[in-house]
TIMI-2910 file (N, C-alpha, C, CB; in pm, 1 decimal, decimal comma, always signed):
<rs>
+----------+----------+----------+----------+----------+----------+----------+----------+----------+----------+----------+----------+------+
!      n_x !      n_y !      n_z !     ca_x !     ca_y !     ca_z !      c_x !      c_y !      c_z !     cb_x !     cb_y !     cb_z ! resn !
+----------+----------+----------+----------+----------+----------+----------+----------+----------+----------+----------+----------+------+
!    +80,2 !   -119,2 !     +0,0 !     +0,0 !     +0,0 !     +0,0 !    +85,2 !   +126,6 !     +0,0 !    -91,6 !     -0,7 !   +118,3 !  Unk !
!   +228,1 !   +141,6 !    +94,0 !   +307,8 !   +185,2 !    +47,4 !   +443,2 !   +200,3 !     -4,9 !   +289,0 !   +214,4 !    +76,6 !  Unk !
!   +530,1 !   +263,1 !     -7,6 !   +676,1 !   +261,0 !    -60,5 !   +718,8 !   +371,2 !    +66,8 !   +703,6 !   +321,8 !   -253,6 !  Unk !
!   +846,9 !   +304,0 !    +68,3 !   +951,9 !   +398,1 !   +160,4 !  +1008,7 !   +505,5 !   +111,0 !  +1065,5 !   +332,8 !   +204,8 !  Unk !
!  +1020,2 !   +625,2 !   +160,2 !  +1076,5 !   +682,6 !    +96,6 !  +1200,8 !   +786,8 !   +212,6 !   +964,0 !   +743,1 !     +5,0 !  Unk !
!  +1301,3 !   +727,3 !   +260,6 !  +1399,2 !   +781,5 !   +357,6 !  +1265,4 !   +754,4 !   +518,0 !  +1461,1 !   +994,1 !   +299,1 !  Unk !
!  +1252,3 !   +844,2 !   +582,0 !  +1185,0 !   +853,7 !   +701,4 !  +1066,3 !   +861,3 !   +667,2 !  +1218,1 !   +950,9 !   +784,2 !  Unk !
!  +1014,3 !   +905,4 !   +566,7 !   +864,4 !   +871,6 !   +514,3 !   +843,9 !   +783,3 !   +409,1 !   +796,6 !   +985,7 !   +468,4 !  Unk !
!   +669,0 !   +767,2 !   +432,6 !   +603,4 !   +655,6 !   +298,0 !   +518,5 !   +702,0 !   +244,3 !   +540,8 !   +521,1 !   +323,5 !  Unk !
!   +515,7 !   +729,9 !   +104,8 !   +384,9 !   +734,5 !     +7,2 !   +318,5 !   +642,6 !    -77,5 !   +401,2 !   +813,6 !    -74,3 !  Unk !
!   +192,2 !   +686,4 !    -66,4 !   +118,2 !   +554,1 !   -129,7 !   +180,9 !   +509,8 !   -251,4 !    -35,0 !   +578,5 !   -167,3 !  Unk !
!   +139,1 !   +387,5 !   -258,5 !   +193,5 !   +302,4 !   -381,2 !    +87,8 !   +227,3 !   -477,3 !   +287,6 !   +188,7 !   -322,7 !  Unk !
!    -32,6 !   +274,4 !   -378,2 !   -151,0 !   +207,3 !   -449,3 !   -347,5 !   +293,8 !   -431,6 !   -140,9 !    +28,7 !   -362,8 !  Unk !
!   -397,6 !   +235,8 !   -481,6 !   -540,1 !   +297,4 !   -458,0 !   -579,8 !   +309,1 !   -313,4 !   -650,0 !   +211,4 !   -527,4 !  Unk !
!   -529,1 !   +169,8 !   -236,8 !   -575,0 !   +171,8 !   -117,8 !   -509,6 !   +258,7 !    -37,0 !   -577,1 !    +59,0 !    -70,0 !  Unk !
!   -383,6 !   +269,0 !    -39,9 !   -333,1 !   +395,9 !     +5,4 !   -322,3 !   +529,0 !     +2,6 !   -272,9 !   +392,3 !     +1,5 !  Unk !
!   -386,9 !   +546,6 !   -111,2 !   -424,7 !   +689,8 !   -133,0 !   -511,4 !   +698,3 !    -29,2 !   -486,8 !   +732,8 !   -271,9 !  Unk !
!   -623,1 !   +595,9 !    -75,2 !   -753,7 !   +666,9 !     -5,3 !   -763,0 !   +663,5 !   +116,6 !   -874,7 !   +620,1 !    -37,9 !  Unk !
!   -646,9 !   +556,4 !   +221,2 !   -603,5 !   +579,7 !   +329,9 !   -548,8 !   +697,9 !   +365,3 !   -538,4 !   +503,2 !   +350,1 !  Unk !
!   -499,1 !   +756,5 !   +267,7 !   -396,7 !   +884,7 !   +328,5 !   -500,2 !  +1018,3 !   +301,3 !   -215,0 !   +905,7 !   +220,7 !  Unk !
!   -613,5 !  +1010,4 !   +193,6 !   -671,4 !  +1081,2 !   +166,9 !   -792,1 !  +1079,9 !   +283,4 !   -686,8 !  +1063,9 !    +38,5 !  Unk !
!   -858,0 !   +987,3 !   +317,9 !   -960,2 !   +957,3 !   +452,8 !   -872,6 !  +1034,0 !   +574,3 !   -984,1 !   +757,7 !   +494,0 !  Unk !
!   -777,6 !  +1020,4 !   +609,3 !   -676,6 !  +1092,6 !   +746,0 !   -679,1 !  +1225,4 !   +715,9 !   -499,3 !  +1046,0 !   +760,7 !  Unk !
!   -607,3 !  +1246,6 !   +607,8 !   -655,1 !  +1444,2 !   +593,7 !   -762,8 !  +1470,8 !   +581,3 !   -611,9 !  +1536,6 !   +475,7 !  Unk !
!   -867,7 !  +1438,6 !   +522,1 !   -940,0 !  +1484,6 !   +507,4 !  -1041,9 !  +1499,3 !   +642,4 !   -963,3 !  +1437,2 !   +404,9 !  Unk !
!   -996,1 !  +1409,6 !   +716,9 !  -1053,9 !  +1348,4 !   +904,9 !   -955,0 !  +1494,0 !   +963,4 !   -959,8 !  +1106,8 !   +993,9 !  Unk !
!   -854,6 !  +1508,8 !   +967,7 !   -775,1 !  +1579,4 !  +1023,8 !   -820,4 !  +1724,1 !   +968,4 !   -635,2 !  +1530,3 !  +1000,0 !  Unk !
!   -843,2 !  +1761,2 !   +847,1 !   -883,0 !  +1886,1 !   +790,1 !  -1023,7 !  +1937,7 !   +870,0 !   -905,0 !  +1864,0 !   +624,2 !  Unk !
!  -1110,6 !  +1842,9 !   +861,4 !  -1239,9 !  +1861,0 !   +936,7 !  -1214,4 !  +1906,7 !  +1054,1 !  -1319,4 !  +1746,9 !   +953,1 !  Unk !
!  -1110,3 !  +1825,3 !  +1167,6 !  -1121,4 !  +1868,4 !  +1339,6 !  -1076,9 !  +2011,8 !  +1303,2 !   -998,9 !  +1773,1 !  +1477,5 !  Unk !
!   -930,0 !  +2036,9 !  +1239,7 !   -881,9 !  +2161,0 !  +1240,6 !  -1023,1 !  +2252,7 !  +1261,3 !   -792,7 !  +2188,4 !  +1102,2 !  Unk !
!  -1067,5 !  +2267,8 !  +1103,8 !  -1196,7 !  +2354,8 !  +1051,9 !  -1279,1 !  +2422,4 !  +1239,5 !  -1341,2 !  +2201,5 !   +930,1 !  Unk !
!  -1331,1 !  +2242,9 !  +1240,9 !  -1437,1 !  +2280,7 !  +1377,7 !  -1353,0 !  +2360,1 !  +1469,2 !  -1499,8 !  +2135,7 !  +1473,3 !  Unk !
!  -1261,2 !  +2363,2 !  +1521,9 !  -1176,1 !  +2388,1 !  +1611,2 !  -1173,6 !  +2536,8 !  +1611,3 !  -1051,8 !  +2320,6 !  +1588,6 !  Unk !
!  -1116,6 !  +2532,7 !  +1500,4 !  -1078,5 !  +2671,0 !  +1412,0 !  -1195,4 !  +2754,4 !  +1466,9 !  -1080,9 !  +2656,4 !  +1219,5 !  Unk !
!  -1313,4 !  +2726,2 !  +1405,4 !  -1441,9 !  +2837,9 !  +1459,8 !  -1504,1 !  +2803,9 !  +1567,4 !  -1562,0 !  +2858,8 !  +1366,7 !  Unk !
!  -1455,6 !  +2730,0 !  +1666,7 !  -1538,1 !  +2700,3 !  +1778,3 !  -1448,5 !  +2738,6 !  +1897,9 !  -1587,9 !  +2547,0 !  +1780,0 !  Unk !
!  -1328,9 !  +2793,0 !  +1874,0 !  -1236,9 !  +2815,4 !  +1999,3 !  -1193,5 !  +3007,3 !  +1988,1 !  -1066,6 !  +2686,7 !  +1979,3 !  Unk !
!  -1163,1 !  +3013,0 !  +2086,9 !  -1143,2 !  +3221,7 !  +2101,0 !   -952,2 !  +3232,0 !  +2105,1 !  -1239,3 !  +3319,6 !  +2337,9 !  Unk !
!   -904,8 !  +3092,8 !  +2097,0 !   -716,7 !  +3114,8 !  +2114,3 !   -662,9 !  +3006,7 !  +2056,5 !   -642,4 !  +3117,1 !  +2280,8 !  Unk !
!   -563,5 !  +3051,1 !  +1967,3 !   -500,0 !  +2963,6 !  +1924,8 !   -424,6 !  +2812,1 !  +2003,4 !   -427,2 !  +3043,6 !  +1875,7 !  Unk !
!   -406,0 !  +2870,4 !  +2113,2 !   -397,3 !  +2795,7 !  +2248,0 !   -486,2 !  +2653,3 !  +2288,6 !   -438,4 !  +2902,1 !  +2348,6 !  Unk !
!   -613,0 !  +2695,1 !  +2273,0 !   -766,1 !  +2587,3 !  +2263,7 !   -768,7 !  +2560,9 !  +2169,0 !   -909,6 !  +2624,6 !  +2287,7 !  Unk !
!   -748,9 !  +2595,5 !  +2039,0 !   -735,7 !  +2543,4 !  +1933,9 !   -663,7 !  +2378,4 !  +1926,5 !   -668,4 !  +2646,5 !  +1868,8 !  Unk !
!   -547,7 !  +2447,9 !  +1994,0 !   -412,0 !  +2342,3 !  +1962,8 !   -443,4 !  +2228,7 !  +2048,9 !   -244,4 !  +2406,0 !  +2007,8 !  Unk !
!   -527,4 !  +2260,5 !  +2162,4 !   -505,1 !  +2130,9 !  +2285,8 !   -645,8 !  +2118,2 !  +2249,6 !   -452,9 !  +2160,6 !  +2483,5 !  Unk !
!   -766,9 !  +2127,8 !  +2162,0 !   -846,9 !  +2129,4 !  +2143,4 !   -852,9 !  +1973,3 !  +1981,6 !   -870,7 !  +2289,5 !  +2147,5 !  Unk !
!   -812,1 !  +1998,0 !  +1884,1 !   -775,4 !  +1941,4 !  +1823,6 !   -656,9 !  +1820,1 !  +1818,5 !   -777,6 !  +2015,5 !  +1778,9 !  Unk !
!   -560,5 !  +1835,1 !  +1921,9 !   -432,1 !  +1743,1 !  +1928,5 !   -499,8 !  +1626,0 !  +1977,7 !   -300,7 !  +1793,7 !  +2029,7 !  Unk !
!   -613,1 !  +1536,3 !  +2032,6 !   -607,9 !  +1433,8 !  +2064,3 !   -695,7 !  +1348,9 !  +1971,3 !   -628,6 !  +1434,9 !  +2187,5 !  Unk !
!   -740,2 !  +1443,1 !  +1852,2 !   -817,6 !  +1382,9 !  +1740,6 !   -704,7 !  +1379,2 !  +1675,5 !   -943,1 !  +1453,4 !  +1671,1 !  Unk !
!   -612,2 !  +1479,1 !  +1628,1 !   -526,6 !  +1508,4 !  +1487,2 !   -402,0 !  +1360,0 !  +1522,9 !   -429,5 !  +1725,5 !  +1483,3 !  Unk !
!   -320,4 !  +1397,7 !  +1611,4 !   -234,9 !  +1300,9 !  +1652,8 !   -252,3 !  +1179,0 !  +1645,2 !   -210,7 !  +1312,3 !  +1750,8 !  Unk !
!   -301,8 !  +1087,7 !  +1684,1 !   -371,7 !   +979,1 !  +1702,6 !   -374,2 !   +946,6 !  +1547,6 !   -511,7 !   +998,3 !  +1785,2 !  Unk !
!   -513,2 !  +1025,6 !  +1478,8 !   -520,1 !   +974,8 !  +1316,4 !   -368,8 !   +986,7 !  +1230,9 !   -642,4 !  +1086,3 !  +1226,1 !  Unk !
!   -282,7 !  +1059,7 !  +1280,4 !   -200,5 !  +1078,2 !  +1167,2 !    -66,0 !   +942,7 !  +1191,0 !   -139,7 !  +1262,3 !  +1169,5 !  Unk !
!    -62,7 !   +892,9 !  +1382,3 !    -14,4 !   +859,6 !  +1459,7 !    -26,5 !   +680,8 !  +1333,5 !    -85,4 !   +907,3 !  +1624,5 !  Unk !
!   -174,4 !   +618,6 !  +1357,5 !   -191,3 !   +538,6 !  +1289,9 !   -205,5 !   +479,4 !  +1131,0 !   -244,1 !   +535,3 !  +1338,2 !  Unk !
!   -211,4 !   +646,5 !  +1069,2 !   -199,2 !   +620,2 !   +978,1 !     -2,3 !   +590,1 !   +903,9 !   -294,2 !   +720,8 !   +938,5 !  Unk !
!    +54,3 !   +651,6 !  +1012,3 !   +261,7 !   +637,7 !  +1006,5 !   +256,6 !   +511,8 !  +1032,9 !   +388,6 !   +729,6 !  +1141,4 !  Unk !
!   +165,7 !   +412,3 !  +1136,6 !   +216,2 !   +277,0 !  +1151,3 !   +139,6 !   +166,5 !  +1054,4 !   +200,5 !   +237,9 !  +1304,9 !  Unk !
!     +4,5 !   +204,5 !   +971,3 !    -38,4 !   +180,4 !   +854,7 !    +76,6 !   +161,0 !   +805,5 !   -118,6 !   +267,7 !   +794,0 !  Unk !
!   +166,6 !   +244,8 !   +704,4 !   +233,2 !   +273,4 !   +631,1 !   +369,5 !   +178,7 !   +673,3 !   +230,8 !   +415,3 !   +626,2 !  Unk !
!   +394,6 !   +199,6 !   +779,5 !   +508,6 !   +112,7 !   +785,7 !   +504,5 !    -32,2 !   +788,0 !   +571,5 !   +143,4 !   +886,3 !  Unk !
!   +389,3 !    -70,8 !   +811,9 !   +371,6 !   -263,4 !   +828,0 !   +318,4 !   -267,3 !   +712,7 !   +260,6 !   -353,9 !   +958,8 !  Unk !
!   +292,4 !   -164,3 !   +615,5 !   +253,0 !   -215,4 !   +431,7 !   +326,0 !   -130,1 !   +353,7 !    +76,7 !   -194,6 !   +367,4 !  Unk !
!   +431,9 !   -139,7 !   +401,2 !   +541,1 !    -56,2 !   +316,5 !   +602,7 !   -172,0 !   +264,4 !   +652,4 !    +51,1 !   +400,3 !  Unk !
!   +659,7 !   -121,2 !   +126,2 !   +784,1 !   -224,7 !    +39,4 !   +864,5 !   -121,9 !    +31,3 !   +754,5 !   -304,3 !   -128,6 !  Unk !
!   +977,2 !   -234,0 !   +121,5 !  +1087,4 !   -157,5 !   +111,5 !  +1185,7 !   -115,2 !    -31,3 !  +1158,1 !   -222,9 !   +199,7 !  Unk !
!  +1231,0 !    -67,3 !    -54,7 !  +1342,2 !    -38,5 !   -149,6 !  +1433,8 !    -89,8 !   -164,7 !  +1386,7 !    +46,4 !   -146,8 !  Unk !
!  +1469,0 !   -151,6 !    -35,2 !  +1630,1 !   -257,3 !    -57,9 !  +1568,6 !   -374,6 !     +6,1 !  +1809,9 !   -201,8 !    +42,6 !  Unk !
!  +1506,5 !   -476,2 !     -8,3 !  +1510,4 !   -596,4 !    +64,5 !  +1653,8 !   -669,2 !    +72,6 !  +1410,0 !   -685,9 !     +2,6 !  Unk !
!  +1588,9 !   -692,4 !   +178,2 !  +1754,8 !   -825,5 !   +170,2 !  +1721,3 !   -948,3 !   +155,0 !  +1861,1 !   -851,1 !   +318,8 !  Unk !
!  +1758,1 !  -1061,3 !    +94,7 !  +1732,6 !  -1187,5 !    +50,3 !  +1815,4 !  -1303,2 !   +114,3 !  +1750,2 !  -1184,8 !    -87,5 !  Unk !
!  +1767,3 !  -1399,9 !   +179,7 !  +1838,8 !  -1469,2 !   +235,0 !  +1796,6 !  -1605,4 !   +213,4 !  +1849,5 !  -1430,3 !   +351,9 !  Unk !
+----------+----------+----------+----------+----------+----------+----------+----------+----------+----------+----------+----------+------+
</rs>
């Protein structure tokens, strides 16, 4: 689903897009609400961090247990 690429992974396939595309687009939404429902950037931040983190959190370990690597080693 994805490919390695140094410390990050991008999709490599449909399913991964729409994995990576479902997380932002989940993450774009809390921002939004946040955004007009809080008076400080402050509430904003601790307002949104236990939705945003988390989704982006699982979608990095997604990526790494369906990642193909670039160099396998063969034994």
């Amino acid at each position: 689903m994805f490919k390695e690429m140094g410390l990050f992974y991008r999709p490599a396939s449909l399913t991964g897009w729409a994995a990576t595309g479902l997380a932002l687009a989940f993450c774009a939404h809390i921002i939004f609400f946040f955004a007009s429902h809080t008076h400080s950037v402050t509430d904003m931040l601790y307002g949104m961090f236990p939705f945003v983190a988390p989704t982006l959190l699982g979608l990095y370990v997604l990526a790494m247990r369906t990642a193909q690597s670039s160099e396998r080693v063969r034994t």
